[in-house]
C-alpha positions as CSV (number, residue, x, y, z in Angstrom):
1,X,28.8,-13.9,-12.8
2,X,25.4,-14.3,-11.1
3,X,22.8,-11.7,-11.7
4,X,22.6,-9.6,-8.7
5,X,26.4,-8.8,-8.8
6,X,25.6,-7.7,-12.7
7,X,24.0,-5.3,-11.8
8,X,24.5,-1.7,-11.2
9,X,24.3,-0.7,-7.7
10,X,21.8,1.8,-9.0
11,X,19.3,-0.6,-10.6
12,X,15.8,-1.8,-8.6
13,X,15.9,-5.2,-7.7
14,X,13.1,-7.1,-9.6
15,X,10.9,-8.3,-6.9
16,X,7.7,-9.3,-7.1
17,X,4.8,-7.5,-6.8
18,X,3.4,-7.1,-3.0
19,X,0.8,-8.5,-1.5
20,X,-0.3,-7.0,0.9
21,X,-0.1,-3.3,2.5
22,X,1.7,-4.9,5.8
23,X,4.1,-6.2,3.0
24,X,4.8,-2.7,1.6
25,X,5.4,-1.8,4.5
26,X,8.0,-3.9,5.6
27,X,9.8,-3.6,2.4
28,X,9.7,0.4,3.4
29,X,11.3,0.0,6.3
30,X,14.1,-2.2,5.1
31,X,14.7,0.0,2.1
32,X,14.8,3.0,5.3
33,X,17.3,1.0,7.0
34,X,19.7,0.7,3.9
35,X,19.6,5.0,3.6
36,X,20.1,5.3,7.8
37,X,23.3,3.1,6.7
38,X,23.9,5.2,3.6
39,X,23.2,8.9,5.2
40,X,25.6,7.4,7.9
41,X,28.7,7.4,5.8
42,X,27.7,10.3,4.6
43,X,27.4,11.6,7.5
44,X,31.3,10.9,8.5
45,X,32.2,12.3,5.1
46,X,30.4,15.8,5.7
47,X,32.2,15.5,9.3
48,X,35.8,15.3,7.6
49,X,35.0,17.7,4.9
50,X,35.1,20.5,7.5
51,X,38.2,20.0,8.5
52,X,39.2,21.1,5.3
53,X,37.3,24.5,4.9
54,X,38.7,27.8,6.0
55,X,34.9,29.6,6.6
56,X,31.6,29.2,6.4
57,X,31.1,30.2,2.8
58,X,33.3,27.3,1.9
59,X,31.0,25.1,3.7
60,X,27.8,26.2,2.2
61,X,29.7,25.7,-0.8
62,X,26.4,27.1,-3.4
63,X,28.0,26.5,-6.7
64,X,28.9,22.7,-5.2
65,X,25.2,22.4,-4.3
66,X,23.8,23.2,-7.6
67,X,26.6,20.7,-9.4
68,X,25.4,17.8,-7.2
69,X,21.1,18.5,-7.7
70,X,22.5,18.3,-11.5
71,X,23.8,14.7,-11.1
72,X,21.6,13.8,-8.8
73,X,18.2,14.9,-11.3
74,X,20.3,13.2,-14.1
75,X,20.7,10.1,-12.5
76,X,17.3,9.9,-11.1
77,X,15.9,10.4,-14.4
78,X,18.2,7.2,-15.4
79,X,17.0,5.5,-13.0
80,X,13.4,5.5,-13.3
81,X,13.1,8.0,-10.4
82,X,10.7,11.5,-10.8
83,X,13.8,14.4,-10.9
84,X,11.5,16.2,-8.8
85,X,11.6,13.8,-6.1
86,X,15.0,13.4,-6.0
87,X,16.1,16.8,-6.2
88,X,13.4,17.8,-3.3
89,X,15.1,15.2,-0.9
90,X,18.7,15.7,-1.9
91,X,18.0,19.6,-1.6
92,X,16.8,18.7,2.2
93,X,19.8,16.4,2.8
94,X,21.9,18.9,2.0
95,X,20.3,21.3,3.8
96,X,20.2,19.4,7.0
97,X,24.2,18.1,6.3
98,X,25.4,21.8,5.6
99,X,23.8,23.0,9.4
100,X,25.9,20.1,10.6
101,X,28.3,20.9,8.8
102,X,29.0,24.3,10.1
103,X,28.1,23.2,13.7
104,X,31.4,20.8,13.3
105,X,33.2,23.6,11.4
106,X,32.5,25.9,14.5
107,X,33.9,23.3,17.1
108,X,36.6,22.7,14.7
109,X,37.5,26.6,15.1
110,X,36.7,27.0,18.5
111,X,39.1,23.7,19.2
112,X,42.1,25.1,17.4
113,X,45.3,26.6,19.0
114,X,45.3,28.5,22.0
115,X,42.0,27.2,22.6
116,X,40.8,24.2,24.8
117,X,37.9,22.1,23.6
């Protein structure tokens, strides 16, 4: 089995070391496309999610939140990433996916029976 498909999804690639800022850069911005892609299917699972909550403490779901910055800190710190970091940008994903969240949670609702979309 070749060595990229070895490894864990997880695990940084061993690259070399840049060269040059513009070369930083672009390895930034591919890494940023990769997440738009990733937060995209996330995206489309948060959307299906509220289909299957009844209000909107369900959605904001607390006790749920605090399990997933626990992963998340314990794989970061696996992974070579500051647990500070990660739980600082997973808390502000969440964040920003739970306001989504009830916005399609409140069309959901609005859209049910007896009601026209």
């Amino acid at each position: 089995m070749p060595e990229a498909e070895s490894r864990s999804a997880a695990e940084p690639r061993s690259e070399a070391a840049p060269r040059s800022l513009a070369e930083v850069r672009d390895r930034i911005d591919g890494i940023d496309a990769e997440l738009v892609a990733l937060l995209t299917r996330r995206q489309s699972l948060v959307r299906a999610a509220a289909a299957f909550k009844t209000d909107e403490q369900a959605v904001r779901a607390p006790d749920r939140v605090e399990q997933v910055i626990a992963a998340v800190r314990e794989r970061a710190t696996a992974a070579g990433l500051a647990p500070e970091v990660a739980e600082a940008v997973w808390r502000a994903m969440i964040g920003a996916f739970i306001a989504l969240e009830l916005t399609e949670h409140q069309h959901l609702g609005s859209a049910g029976p007896g009601n026209s979309a």
